[in-house]
Biopython code that builds the backbone (N, CA, C, O; Angstrom):
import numpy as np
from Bio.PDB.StructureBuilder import StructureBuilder

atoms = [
    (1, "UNK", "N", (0.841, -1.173, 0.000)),
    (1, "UNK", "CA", (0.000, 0.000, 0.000)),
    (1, "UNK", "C", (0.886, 1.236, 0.000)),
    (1, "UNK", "O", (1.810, 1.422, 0.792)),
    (2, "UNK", "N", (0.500, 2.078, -0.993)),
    (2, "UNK", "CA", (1.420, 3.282, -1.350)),
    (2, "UNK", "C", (0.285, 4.685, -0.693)),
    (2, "UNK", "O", (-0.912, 4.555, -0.946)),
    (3, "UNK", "N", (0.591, 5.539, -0.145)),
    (3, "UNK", "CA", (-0.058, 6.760, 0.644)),
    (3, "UNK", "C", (1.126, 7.570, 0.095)),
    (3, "UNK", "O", (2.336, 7.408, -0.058)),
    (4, "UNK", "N", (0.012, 8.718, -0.176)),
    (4, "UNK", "CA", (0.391, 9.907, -0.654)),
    (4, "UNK", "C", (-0.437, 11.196, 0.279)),
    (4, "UNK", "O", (-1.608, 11.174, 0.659)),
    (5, "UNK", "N", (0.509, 12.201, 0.477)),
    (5, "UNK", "CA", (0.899, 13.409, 1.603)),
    (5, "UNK", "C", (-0.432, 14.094, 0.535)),
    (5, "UNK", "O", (-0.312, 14.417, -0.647)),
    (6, "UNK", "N", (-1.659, 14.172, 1.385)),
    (6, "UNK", "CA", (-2.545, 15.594, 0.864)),
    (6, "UNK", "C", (-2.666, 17.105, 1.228)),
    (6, "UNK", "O", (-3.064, 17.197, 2.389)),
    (7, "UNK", "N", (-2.475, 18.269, 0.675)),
    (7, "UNK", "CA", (-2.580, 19.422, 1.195)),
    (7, "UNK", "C", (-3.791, 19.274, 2.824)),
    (7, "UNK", "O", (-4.142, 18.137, 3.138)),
    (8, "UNK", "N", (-4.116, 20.060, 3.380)),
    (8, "UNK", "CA", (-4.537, 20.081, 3.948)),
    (8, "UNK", "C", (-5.834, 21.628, 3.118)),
    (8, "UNK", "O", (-5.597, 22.451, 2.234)),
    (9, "UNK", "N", (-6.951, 21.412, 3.855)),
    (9, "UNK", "CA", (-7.982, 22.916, 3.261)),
    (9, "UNK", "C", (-8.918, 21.611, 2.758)),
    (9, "UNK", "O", (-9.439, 20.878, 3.598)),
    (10, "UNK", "N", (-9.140, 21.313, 0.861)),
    (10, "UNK", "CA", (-10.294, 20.892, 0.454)),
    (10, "UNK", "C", (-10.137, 19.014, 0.284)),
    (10, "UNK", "O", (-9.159, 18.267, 0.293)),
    (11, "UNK", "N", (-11.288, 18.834, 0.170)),
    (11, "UNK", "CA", (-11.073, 17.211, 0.506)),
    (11, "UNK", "C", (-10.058, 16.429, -0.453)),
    (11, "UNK", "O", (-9.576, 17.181, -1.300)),
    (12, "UNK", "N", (-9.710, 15.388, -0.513)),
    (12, "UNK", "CA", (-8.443, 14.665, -1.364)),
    (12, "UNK", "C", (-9.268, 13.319, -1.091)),
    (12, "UNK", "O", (-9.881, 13.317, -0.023)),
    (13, "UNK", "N", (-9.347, 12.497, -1.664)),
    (13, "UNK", "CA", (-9.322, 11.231, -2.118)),
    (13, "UNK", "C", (-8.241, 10.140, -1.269)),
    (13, "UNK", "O", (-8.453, 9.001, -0.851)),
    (14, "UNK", "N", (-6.560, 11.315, -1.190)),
    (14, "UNK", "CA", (-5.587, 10.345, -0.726)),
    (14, "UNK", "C", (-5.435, 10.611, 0.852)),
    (14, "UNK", "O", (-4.387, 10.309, 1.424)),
    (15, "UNK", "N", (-6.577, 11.220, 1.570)),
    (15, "UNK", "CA", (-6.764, 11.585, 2.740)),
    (15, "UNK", "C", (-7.834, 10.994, 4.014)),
    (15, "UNK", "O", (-8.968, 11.179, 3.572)),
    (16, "UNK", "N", (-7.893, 10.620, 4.837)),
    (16, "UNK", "CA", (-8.899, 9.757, 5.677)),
    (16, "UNK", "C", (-10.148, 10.559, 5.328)),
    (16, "UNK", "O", (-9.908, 11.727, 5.022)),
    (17, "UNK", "N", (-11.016, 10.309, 5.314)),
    (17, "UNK", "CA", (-12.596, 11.306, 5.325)),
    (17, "UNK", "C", (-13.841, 10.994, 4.775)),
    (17, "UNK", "O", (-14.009, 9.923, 4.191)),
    (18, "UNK", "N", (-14.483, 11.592, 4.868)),
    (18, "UNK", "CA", (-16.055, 11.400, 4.008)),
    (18, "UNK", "C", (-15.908, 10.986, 2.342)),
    (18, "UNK", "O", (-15.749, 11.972, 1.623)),
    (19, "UNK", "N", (-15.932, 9.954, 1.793)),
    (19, "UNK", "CA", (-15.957, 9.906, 0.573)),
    (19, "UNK", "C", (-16.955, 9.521, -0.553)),
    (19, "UNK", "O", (-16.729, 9.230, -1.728)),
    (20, "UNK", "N", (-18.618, 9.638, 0.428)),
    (20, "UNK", "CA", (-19.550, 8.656, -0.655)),
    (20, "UNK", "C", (-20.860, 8.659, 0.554)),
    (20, "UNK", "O", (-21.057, 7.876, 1.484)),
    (21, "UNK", "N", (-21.611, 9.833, 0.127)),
    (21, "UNK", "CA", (-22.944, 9.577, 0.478)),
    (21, "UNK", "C", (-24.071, 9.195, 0.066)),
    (21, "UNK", "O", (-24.113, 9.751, -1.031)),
    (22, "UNK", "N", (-24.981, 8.656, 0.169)),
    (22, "UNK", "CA", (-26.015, 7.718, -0.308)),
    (22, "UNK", "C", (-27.193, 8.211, 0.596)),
    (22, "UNK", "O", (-27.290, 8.081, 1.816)),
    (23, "UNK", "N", (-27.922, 8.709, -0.129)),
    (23, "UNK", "CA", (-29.855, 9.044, 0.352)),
    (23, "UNK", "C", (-30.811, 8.553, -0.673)),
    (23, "UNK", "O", (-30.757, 8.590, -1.903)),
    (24, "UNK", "N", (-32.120, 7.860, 0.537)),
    (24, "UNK", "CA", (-32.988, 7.182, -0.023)),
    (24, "UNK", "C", (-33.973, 8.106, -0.887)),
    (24, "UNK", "O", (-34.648, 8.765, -0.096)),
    (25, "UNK", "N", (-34.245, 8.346, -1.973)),
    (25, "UNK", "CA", (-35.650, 8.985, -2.149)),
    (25, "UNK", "C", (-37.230, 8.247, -1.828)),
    (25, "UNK", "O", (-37.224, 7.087, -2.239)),
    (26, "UNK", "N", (-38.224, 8.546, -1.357)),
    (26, "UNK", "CA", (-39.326, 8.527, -0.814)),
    (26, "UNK", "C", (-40.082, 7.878, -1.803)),
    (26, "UNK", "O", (-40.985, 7.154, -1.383)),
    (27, "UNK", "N", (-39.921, 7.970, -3.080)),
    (27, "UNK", "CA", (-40.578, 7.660, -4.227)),
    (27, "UNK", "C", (-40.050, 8.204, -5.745)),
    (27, "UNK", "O", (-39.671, 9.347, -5.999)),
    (28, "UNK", "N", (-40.111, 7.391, -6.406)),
    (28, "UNK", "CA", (-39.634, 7.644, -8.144)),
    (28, "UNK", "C", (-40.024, 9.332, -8.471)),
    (28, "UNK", "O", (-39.198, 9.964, -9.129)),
    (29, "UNK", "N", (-41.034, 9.894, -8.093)),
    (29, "UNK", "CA", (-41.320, 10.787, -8.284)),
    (29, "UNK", "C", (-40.282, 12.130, -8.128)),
    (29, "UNK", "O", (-39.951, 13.101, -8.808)),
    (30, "UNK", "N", (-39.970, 11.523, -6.718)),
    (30, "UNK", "CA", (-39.447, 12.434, -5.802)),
    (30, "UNK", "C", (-37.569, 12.418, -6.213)),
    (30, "UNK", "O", (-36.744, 13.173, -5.698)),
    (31, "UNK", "N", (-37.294, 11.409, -7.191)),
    (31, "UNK", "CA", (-35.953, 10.655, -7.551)),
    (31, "UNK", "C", (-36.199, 11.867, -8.643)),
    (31, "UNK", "O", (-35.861, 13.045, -8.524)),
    (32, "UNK", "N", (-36.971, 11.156, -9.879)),
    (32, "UNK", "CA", (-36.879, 12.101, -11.066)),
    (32, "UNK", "C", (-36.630, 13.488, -11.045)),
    (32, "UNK", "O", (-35.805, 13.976, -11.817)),
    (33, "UNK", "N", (-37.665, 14.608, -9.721)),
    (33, "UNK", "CA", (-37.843, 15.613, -9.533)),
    (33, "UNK", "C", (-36.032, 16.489, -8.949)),
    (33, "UNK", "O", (-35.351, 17.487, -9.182)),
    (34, "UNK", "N", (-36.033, 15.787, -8.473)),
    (34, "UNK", "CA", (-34.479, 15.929, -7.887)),
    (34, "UNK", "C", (-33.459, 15.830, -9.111)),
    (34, "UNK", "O", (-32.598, 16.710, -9.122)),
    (35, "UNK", "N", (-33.425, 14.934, -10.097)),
    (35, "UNK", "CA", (-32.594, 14.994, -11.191)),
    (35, "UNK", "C", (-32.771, 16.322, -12.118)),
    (35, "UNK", "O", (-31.925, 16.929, -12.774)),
    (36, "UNK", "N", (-34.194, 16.567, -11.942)),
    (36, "UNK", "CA", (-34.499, 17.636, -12.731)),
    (36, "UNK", "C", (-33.754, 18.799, -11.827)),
    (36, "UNK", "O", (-32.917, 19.489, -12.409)),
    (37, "UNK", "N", (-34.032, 19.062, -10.358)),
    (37, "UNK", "CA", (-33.353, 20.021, -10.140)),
    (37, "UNK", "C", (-31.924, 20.049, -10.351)),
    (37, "UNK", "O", (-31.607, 21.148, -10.806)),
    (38, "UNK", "N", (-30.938, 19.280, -10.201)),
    (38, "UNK", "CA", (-29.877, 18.771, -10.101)),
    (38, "UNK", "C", (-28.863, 19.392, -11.300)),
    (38, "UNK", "O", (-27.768, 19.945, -11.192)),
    (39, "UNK", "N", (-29.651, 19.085, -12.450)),
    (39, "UNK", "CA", (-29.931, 19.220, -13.545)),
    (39, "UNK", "C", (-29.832, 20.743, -14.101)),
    (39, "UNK", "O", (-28.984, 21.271, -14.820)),
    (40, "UNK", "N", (-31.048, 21.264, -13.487)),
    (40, "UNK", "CA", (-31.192, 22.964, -13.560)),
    (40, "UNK", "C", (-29.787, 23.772, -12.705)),
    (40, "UNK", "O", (-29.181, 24.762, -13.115)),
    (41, "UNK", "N", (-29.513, 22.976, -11.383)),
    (41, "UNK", "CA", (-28.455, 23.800, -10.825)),
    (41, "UNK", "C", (-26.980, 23.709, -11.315)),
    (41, "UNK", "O", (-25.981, 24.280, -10.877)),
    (42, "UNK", "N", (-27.131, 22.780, -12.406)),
    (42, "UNK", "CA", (-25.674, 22.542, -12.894)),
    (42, "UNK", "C", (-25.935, 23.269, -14.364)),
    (42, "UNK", "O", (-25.031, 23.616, -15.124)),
    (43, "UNK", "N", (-27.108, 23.402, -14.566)),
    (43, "UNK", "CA", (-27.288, 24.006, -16.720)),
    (43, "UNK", "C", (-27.105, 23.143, -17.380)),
    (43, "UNK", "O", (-26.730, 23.468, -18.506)),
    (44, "UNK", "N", (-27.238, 21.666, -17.126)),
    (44, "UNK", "CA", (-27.151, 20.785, -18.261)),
    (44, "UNK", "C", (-28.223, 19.808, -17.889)),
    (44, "UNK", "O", (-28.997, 19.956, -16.943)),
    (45, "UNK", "N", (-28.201, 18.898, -18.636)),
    (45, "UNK", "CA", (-29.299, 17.439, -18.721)),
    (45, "UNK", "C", (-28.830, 16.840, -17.624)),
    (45, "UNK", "O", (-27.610, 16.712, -17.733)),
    (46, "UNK", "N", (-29.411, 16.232, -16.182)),
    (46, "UNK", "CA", (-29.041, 15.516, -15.487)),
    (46, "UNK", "C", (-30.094, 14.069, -15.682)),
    (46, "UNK", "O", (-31.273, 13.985, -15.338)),
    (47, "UNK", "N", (-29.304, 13.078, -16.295)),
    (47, "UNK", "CA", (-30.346, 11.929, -16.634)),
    (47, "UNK", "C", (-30.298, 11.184, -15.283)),
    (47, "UNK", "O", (-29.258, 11.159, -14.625)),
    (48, "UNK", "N", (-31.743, 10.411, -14.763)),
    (48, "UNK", "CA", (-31.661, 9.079, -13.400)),
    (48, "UNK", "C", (-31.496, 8.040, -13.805)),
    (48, "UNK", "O", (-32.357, 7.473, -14.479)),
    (49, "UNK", "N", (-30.030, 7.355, -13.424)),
    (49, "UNK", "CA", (-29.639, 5.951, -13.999)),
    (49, "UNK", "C", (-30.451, 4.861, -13.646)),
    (49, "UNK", "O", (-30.673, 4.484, -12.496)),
    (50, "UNK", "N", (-30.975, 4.270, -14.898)),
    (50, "UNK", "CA", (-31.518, 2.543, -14.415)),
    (50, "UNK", "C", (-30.874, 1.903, -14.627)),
    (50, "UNK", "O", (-30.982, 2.109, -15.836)),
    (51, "UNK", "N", (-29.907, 0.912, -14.563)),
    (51, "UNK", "CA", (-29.439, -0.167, -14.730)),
    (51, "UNK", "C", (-30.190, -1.394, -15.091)),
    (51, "UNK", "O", (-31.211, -1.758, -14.509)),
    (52, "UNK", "N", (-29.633, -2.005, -16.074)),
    (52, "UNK", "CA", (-30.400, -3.233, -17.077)),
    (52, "UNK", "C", (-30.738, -4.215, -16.153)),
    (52, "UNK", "O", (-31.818, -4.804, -16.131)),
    (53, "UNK", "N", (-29.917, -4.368, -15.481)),
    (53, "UNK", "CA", (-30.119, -5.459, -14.473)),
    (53, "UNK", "C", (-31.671, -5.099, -13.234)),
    (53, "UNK", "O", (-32.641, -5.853, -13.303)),
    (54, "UNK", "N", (-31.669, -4.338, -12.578)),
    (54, "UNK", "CA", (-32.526, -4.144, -11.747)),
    (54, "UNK", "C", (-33.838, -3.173, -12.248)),
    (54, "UNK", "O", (-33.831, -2.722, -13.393)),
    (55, "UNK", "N", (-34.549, -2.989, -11.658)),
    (55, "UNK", "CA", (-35.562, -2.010, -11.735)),
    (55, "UNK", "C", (-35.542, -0.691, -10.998)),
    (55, "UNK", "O", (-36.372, 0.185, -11.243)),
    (56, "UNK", "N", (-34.371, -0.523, -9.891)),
    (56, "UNK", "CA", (-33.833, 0.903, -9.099)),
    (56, "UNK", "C", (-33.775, 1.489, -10.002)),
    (56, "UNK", "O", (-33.816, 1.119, -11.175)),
    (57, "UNK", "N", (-33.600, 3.160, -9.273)),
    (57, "UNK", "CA", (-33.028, 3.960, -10.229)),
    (57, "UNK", "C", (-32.069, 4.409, -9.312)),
    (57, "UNK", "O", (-31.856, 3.789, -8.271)),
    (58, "UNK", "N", (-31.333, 5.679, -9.682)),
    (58, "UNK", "CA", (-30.154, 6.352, -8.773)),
    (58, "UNK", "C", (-29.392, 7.424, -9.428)),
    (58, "UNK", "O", (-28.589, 7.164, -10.325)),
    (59, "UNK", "N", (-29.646, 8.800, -8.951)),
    (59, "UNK", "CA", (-29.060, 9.841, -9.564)),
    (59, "UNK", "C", (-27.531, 9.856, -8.607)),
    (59, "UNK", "O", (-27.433, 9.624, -7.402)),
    (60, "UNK", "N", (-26.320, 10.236, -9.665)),
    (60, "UNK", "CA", (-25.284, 10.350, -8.796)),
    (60, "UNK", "C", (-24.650, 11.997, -9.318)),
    (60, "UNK", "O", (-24.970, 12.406, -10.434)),
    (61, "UNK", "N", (-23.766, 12.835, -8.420)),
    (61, "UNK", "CA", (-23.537, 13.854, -8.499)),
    (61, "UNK", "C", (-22.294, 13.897, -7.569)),
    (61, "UNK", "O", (-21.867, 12.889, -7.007)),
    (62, "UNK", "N", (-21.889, 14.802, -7.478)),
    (62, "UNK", "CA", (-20.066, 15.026, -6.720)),
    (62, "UNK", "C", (-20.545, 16.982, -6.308)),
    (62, "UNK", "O", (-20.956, 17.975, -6.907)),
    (63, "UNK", "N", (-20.197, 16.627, -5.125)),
    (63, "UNK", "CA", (-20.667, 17.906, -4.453)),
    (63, "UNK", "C", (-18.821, 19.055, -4.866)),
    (63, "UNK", "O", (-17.885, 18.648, -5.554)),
    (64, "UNK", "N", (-18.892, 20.117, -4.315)),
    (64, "UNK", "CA", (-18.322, 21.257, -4.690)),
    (64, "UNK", "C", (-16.822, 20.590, -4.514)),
    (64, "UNK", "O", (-15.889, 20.999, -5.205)),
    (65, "UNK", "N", (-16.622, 19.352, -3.374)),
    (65, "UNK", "CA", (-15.371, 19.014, -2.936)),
    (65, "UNK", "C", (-15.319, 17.878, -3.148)),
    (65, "UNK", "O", (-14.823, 17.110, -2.323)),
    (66, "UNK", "N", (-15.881, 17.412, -4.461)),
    (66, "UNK", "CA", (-15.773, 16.308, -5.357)),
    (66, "UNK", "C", (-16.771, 15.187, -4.685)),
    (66, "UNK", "O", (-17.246, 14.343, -5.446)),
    (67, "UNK", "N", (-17.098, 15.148, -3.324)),
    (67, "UNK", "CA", (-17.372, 13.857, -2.879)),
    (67, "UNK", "C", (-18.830, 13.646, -2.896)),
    (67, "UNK", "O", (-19.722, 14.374, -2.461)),
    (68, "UNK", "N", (-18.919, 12.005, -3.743)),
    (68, "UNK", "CA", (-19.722, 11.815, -4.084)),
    (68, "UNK", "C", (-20.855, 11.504, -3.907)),
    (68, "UNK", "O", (-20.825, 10.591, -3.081)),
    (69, "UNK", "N", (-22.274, 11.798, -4.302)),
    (69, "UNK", "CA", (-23.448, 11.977, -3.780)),
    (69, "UNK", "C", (-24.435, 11.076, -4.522)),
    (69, "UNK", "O", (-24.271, 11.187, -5.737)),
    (70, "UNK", "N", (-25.439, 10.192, -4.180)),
    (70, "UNK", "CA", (-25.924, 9.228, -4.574)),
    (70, "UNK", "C", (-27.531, 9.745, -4.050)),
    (70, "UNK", "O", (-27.576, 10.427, -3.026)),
    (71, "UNK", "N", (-28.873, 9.395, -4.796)),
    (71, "UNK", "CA", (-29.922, 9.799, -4.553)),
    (71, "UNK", "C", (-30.293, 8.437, -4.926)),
    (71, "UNK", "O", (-30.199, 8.239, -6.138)),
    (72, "UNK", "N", (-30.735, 7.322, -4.148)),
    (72, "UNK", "CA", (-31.411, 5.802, -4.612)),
    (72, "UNK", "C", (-32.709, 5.774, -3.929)),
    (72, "UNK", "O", (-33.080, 6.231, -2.848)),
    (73, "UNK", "N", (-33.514, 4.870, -5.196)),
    (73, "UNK", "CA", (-34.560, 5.046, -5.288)),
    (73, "UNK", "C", (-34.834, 3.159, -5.346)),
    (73, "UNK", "O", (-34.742, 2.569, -6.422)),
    (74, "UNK", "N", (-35.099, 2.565, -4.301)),
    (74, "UNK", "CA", (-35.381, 1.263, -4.265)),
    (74, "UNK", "C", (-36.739, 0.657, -4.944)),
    (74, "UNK", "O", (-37.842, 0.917, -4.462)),
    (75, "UNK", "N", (-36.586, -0.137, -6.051)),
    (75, "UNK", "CA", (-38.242, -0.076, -6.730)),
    (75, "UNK", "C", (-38.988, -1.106, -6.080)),
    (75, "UNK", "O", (-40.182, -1.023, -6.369)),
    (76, "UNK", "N", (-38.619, -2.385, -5.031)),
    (76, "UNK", "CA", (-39.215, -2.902, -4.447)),
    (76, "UNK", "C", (-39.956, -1.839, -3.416)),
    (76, "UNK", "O", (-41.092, -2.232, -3.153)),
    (77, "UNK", "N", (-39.697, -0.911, -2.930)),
    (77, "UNK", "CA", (-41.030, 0.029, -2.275)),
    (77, "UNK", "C", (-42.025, 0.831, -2.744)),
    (77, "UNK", "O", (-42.805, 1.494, -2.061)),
    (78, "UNK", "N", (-41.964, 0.737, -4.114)),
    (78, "UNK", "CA", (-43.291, 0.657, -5.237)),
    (78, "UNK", "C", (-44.554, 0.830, -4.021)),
    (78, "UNK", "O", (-45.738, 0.832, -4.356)),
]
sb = StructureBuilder()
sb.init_structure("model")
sb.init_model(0)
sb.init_chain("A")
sb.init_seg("    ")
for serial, (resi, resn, name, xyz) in enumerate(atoms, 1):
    if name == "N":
        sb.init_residue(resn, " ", resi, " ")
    sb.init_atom(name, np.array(xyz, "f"), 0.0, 1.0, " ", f" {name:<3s}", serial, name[0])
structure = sb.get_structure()
């Protein structure tokens, strides 16, 4: 295992810390609506991933200090 020295100030990847949050949405509705904002606050198309395999969906995004943000939407609570 190779470690590498991170500045100290904004988050690093090669540093101990928060790296990957995950929130449930309430309902598909409430998943889509969120992509749409997501979407609007960035000025581009934010699409909600389905994967072939399952019936979930899951918007993902990287907040200001890269770390990454997950919006899942479980379709067994249909």
């Amino acid at each position: 295992m190779r470690t590498r020295r991170a500045s100290a100030g904004r988050f690093s990847e090669f540093r101990a810390g928060l790296d990957h949050v995950e929130f449930l949405a309430a309902s598909r509705e409430d998943l889509d609506g969120l992509g749409r904002a997501v979407g609007r606050a960035g000025n581009r198309p934010f699409r909600v991933k389905e994967p072939g395999y399952t019936s979930n969906a899951v918007i993902t995004f990287g907040d200001p200090d890269s770390i990454q943000l997950d919006i899942f939407w479980p379709a067994t609570g249909q």
